[in-house]
C-alpha positions as YAML, in Angstrom:
chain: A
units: angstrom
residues:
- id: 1
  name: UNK
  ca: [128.13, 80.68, 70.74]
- id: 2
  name: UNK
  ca: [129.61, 77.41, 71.93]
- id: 3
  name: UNK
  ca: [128.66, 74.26, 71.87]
- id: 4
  name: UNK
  ca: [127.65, 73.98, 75.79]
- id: 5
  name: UNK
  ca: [125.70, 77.52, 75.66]
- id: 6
  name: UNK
  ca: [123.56, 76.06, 72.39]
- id: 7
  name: UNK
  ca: [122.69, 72.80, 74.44]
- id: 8
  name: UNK
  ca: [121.83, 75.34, 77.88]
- id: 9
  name: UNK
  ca: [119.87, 77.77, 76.25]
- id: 10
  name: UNK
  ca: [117.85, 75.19, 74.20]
- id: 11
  name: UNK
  ca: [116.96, 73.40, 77.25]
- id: 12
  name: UNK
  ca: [115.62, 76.93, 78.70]
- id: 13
  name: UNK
  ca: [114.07, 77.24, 75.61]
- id: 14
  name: UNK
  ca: [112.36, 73.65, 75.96]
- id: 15
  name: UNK
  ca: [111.69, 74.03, 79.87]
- id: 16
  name: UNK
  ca: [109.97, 77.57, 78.82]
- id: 17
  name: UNK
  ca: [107.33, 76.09, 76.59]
- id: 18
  name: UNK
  ca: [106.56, 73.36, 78.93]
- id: 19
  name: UNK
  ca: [105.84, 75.50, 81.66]
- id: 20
  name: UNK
  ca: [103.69, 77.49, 79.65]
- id: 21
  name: UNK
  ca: [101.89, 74.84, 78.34]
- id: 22
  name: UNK
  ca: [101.17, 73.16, 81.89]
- id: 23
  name: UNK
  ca: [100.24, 76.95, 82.49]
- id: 24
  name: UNK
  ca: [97.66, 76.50, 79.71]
- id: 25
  name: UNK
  ca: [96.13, 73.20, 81.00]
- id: 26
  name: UNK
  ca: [95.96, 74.03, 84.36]
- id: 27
  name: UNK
  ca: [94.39, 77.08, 83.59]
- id: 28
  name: UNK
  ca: [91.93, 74.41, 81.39]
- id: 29
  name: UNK
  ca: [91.09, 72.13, 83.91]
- id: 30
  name: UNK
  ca: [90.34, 74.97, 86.25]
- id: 31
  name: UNK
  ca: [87.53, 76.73, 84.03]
- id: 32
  name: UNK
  ca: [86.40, 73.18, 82.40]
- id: 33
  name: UNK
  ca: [86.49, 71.00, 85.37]
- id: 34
  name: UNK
  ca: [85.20, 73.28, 88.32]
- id: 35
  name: UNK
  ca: [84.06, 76.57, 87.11]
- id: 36
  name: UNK
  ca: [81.67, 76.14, 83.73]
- id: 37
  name: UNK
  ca: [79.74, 73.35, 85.94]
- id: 38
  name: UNK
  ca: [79.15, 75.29, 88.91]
- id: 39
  name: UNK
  ca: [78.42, 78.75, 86.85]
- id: 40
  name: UNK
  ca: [80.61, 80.84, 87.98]
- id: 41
  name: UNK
  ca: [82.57, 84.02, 86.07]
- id: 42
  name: UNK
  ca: [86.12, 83.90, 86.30]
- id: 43
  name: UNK
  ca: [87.57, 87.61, 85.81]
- id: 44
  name: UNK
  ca: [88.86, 89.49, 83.02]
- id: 45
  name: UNK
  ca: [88.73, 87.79, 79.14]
- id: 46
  name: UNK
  ca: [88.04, 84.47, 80.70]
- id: 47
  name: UNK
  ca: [84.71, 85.96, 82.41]
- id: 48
  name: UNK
  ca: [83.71, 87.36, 79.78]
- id: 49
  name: UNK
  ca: [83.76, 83.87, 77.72]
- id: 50
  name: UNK
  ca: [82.20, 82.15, 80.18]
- id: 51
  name: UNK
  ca: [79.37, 84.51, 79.60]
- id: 52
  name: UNK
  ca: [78.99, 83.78, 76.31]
- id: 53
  name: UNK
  ca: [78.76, 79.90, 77.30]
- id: 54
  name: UNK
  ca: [76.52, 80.79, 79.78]
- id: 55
  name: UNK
  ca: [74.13, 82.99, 77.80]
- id: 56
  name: UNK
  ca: [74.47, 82.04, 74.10]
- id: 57
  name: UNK
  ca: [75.87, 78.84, 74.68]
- id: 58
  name: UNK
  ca: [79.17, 80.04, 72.56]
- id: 59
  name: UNK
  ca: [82.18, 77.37, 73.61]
- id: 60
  name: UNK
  ca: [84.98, 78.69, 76.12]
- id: 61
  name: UNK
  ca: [87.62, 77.37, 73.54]
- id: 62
  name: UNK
  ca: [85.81, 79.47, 70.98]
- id: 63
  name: UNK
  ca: [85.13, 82.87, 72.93]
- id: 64
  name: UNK
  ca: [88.51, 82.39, 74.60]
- id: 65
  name: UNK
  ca: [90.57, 82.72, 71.36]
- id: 66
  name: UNK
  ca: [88.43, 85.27, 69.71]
- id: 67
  name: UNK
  ca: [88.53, 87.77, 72.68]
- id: 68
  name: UNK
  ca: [92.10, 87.06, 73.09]
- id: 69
  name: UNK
  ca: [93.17, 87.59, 69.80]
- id: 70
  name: UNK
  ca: [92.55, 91.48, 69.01]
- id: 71
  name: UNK
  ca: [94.80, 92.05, 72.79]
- id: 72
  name: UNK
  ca: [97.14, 89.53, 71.49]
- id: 73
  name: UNK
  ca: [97.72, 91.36, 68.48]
- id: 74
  name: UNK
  ca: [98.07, 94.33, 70.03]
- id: 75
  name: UNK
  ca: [100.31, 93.04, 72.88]
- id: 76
  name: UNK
  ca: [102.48, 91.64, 69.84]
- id: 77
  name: UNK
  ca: [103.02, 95.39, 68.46]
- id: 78
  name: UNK
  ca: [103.03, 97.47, 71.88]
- id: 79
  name: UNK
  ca: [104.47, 94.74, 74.59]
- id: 80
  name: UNK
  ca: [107.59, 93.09, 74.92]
- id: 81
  name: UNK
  ca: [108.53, 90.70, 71.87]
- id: 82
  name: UNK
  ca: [109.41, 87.85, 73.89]
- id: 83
  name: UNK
  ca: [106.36, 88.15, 76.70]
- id: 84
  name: UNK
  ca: [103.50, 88.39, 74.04]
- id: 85
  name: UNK
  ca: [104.53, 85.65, 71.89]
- id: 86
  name: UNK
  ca: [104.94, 83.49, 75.23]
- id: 87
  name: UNK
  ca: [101.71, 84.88, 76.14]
- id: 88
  name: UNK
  ca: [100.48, 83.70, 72.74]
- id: 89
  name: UNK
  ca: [101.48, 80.21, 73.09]
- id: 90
  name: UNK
  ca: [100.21, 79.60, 76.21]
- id: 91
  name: UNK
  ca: [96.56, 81.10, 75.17]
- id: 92
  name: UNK
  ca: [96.56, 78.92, 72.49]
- id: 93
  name: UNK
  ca: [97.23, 76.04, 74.63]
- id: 94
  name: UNK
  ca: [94.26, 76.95, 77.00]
- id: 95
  name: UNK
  ca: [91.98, 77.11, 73.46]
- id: 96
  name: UNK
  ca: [93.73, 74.14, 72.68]
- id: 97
  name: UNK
  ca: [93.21, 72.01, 75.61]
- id: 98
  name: UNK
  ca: [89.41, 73.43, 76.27]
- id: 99
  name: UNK
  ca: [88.58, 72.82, 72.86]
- id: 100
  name: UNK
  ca: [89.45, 69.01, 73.53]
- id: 101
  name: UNK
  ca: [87.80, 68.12, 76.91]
- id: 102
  name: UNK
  ca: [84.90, 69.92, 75.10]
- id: 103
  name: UNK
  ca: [85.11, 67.15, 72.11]
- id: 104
  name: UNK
  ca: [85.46, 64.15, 74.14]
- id: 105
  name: UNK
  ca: [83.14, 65.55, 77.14]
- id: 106
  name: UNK
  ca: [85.86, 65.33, 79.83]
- id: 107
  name: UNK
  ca: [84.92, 64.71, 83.32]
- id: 108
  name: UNK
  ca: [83.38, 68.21, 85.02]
- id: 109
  name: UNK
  ca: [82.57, 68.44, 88.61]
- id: 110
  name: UNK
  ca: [79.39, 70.11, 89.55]
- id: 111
  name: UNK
  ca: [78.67, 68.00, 93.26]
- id: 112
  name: UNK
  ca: [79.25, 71.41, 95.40]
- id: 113
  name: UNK
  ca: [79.69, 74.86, 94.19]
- id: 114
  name: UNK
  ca: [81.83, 76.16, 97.25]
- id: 115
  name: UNK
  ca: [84.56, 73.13, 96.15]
- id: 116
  name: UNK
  ca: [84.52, 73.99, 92.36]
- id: 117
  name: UNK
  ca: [85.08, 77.64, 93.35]
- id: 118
  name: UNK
  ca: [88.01, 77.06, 95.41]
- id: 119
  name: UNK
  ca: [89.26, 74.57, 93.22]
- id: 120
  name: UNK
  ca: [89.12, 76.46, 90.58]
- id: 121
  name: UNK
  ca: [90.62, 79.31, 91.67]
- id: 122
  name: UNK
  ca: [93.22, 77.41, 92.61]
- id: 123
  name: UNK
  ca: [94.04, 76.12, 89.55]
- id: 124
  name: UNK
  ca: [93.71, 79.39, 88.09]
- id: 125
  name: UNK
  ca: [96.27, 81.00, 90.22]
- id: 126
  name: UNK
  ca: [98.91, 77.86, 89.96]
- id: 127
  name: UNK
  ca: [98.20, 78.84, 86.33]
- id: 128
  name: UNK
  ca: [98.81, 82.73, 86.68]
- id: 129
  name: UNK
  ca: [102.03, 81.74, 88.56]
- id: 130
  name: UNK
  ca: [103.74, 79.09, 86.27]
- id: 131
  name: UNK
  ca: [102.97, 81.28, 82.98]
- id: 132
  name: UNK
  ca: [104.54, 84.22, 85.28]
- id: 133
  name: UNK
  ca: [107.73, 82.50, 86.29]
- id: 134
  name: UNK
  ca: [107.97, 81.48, 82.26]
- id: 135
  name: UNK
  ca: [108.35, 84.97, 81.35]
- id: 136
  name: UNK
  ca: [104.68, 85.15, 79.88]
- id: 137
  name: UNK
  ca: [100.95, 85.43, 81.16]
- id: 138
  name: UNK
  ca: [97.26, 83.23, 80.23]
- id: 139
  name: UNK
  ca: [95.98, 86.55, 78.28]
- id: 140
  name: UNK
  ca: [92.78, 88.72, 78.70]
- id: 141
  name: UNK
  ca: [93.46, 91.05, 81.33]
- id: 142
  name: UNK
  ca: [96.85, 90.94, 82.21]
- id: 143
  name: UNK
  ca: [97.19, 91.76, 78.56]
- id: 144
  name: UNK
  ca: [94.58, 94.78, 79.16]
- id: 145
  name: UNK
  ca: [96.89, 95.93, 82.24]
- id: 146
  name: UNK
  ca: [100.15, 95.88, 80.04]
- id: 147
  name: UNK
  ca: [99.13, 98.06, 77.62]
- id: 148
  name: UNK
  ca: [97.39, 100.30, 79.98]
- id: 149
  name: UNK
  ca: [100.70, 100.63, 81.61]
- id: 150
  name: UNK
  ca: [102.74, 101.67, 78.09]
- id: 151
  name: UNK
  ca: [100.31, 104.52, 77.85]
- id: 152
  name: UNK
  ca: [100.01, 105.34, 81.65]
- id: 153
  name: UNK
  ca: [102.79, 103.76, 83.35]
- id: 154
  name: UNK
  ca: [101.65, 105.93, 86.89]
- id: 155
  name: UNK
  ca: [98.44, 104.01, 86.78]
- id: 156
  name: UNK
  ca: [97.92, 101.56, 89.82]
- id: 157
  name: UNK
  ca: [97.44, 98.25, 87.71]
- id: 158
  name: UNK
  ca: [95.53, 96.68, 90.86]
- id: 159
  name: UNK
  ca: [93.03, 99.38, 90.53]
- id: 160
  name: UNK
  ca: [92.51, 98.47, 86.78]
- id: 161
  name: UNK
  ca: [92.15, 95.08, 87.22]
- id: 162
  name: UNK
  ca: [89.25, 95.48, 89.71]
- id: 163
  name: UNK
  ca: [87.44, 97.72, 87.44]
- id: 164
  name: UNK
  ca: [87.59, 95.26, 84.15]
- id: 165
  name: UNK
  ca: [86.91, 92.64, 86.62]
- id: 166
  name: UNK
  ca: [83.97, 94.63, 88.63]
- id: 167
  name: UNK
  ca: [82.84, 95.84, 84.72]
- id: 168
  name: UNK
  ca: [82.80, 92.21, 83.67]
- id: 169
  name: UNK
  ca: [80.54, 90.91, 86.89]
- id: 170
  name: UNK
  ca: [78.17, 93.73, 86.75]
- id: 171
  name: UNK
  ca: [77.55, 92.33, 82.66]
- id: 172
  name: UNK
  ca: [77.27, 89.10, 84.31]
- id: 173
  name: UNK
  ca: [74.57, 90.17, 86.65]
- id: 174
  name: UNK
  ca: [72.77, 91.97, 83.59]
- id: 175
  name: UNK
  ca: [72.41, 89.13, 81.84]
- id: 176
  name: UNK
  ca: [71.60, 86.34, 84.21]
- id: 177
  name: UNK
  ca: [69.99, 88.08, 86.90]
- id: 178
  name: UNK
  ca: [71.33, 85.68, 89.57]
- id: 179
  name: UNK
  ca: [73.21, 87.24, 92.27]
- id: 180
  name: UNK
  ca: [74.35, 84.14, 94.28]
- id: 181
  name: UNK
  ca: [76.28, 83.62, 90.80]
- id: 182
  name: UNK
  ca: [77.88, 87.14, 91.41]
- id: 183
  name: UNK
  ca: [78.42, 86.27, 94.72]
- id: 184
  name: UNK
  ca: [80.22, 83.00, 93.74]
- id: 185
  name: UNK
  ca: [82.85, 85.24, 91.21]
- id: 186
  name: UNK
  ca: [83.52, 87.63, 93.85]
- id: 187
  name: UNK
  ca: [84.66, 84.61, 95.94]
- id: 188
  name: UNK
  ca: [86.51, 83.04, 93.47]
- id: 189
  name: UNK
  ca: [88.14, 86.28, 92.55]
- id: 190
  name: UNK
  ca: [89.31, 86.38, 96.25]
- id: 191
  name: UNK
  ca: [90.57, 82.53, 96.34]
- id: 192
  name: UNK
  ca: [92.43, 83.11, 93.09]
- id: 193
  name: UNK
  ca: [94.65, 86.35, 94.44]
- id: 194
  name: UNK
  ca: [95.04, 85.00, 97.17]
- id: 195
  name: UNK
  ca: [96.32, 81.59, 95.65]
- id: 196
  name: UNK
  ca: [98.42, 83.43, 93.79]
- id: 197
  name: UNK
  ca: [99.93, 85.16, 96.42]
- id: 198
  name: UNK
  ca: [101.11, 81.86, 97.95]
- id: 199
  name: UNK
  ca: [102.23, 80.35, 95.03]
- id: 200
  name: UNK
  ca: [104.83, 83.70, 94.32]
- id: 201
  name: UNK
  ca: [106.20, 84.58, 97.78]
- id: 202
  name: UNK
  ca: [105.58, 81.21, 100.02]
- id: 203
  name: UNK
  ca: [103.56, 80.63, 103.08]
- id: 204
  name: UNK
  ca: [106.05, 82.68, 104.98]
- id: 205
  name: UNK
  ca: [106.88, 85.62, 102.69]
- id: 206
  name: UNK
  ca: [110.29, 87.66, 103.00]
- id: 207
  name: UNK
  ca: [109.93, 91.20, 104.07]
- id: 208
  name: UNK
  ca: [112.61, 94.10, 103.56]
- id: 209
  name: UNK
  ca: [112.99, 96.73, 106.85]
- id: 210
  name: UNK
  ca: [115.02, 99.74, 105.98]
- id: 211
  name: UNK
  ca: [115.47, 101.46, 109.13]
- id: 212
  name: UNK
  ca: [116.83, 104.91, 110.16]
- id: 213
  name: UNK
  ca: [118.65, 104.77, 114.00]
- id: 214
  name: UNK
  ca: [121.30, 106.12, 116.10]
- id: 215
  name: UNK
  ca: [121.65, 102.91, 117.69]
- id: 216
  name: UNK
  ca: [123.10, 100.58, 114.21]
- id: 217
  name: UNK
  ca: [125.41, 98.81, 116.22]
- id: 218
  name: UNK
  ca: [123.41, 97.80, 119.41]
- id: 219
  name: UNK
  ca: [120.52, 96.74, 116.53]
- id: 220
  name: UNK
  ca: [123.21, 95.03, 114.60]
- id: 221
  name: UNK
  ca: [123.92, 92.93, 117.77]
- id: 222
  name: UNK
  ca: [120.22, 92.07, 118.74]
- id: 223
  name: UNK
  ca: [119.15, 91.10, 115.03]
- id: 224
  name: UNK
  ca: [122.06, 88.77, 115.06]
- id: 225
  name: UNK
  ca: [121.44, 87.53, 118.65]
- id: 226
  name: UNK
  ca: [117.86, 86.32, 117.58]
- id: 227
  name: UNK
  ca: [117.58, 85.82, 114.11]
- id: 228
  name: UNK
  ca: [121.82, 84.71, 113.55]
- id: 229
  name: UNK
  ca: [121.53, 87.31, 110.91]
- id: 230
  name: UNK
  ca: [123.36, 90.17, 109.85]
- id: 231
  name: UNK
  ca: [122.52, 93.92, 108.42]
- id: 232
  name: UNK
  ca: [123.36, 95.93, 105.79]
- id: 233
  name: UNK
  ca: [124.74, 99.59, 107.46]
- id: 234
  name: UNK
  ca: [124.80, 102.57, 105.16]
- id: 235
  name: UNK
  ca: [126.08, 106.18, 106.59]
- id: 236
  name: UNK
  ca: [123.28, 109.36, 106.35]
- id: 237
  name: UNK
  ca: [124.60, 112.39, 105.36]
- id: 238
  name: UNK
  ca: [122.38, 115.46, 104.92]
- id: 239
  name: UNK
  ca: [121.62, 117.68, 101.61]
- id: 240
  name: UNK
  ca: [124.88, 119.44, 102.14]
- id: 241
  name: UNK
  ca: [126.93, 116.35, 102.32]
- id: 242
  name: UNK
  ca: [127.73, 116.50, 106.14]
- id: 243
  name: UNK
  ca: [127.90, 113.35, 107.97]
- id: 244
  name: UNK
  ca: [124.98, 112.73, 111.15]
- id: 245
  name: UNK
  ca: [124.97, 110.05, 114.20]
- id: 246
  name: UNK
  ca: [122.66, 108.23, 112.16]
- id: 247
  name: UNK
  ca: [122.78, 105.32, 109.72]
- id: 248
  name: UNK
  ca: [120.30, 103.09, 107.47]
- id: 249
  name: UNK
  ca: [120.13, 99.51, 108.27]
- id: 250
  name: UNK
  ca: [118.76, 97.53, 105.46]
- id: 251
  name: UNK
  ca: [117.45, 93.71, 106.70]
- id: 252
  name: UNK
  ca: [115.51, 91.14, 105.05]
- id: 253
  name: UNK
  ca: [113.59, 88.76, 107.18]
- id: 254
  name: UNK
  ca: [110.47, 86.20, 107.51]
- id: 255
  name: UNK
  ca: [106.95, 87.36, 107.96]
- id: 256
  name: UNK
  ca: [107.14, 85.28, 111.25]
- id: 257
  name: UNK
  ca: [109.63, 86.84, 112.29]
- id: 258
  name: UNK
  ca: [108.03, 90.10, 111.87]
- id: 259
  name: UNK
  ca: [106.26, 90.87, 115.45]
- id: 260
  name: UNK
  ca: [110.13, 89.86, 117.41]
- id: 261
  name: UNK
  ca: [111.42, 92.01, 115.11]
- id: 262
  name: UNK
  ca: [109.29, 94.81, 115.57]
- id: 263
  name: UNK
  ca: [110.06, 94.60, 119.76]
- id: 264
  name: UNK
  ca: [113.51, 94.34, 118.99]
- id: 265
  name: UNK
  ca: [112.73, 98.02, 117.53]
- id: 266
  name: UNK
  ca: [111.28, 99.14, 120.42]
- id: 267
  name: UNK
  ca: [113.75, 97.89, 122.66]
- id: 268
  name: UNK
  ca: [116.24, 98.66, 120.96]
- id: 269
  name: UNK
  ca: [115.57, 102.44, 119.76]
- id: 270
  name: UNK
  ca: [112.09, 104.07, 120.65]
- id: 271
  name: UNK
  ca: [112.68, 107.03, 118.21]
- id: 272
  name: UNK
  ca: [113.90, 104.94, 114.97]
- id: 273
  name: UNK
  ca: [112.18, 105.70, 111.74]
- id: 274
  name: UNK
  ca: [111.18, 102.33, 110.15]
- id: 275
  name: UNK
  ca: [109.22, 101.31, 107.00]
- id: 276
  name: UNK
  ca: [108.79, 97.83, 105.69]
- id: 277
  name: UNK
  ca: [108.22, 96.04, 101.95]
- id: 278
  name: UNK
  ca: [107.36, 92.84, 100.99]
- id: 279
  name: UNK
  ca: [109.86, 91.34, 98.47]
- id: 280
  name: UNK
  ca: [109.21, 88.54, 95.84]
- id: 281
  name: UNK
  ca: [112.58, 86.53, 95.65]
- id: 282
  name: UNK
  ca: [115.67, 86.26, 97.60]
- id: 283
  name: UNK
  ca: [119.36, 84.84, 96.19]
- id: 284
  name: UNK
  ca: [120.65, 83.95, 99.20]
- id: 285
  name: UNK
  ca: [122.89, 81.41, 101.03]
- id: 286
  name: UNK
  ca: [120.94, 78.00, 101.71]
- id: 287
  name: UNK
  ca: [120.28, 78.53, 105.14]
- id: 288
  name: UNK
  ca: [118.35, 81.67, 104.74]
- id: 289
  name: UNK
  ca: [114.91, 79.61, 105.43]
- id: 290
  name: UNK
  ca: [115.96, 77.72, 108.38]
- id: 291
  name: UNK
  ca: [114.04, 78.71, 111.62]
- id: 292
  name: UNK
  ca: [115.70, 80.75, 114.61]
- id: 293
  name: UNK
  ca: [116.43, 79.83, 117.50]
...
């Protein structure tokens, strides 16, 4: 390895950790700051120590680590090598950083509960996103979903994140009888997806249309009348290998874009067969973002 690609890949090494461990505090200053005050279960591992706080008066720091750890372990043996250990650092850092503002009894906001939801769901997602883009995760039950997945890689990981998170309200409700707090986490729950959502794809998300047409050429010329943008053409053949009149145009767009593009479709071709999917990142040339005319 040369000189140049020690310096590059310690800096990525460096730039790594520090995103992981403003993942960590972030993910503090959410649960400390504007959660805990305004009693409210996060999901997953970090409801389920804020429970503890709640009922036995455990610390977050505390439960945090001690729920983490058995997943973490077991992430470290069944997960990727580099993810867990990434995903180990940055849960210590959350312990780490909780345990402090717990020591020197760090400002906590508690004024309105609607604010401290939102604001701590948004804190939590920034903090779900920057561990994410680090190569790692904040623990509890995106650990849970990983090694679900190594076992039962078919299983919709959506679906069992709502039930450890629906499992971990209904304990919640068991124990402090409050609904409105219920109520609260559900909301929060909602604020943090869709915070997180955001933070990966943008305010204006990119979205991939494959689409099956006799008419490539006259679409070609319409998508690159309105949007200045070209299309990716591939030939359809049947299960015998025979050429049709058909071909598959691939194109990646905006989401605002998506309603012109869909009349473009109908004007263009009536009897096209179209399906769409919403992609996370684009390499691209610089002007891919800039608005059409």
């Amino acid at each position: 390895m040369t000189t140049l690609n020690k310096k590059n890949s310690f800096a990525e090494y460096i730039k790594i950790y520090a995103m992981l461990t403003l993942a960590g505090t972030l993910m503090a200053l959410g649960i400390y700051v504007f959660v805990l005050p305004c009693s409210v279960v996060a999901g997953g591992i970090g409801g389920l120590s804020n429970i503890l706080y709640y009922t036995f008066n455990i610390p977050v720091s505390i439960g945090s680590i001690a729920l983490n750890a058995p997943l973490l372990i077991a992430a470290l043996f069944k997960l990727k090598k580099s993810y867990s250990v990434r995903t180990v650092f940055a849960c210590v850092v959350y312990s780490s950083v909780t345990l402090l503002f717990e020591k020197i009894n760090f400002f906590q906001f508690s004024d309105s509960r609607i604010i401290g939801v939102v604001m701590g769901g948004a804190l939590s997602a920034a903090a779900i996103t920057v561990a994410y883009f680090a190569g790692g995760s904040n623990g509890g039950s995106e650990i849970v979903t990983g090694l679900v997945s190594v076992k039962n890689p078919h299983v919709e990981m959506g679906k069992v994140l709502l039930i450890f998170n629906l499992g971990v309200y209904a304990l919640a409700f068991a124990l402090q009888r409050e609904l409105m707090q219920v109520l609260y986490s559900l909301l929060m729950s909602y604020v943090t997806s869709f915070c997180v959502k955001i933070f990966m794809n943008g305010i204006d998300p990119v979205l991939k249309y494959t689409v099956i047409t006799k008419k490539s050429q006259e679409l070609d010329a319409e998508l690159f009348k309105v949007f200045k943008r070209g299309a990716t053409n591939i030939e359809v053949v049947t299960e015998y290998g025979e050429p049709t009149d058909r071909k598959v145009v691939i194109v990646v767009i905006q989401y605002r874009q998506n309603q012109v593009f869909k009349r473009i479709l109908r004007k263009v071709d009536e009897e096209c067969f179209a399906f769409c999917t919403s992609i996370n990142t684009v390499l691209n040339k610089p002007d891919f973002n800039k608005r059409y005319k």
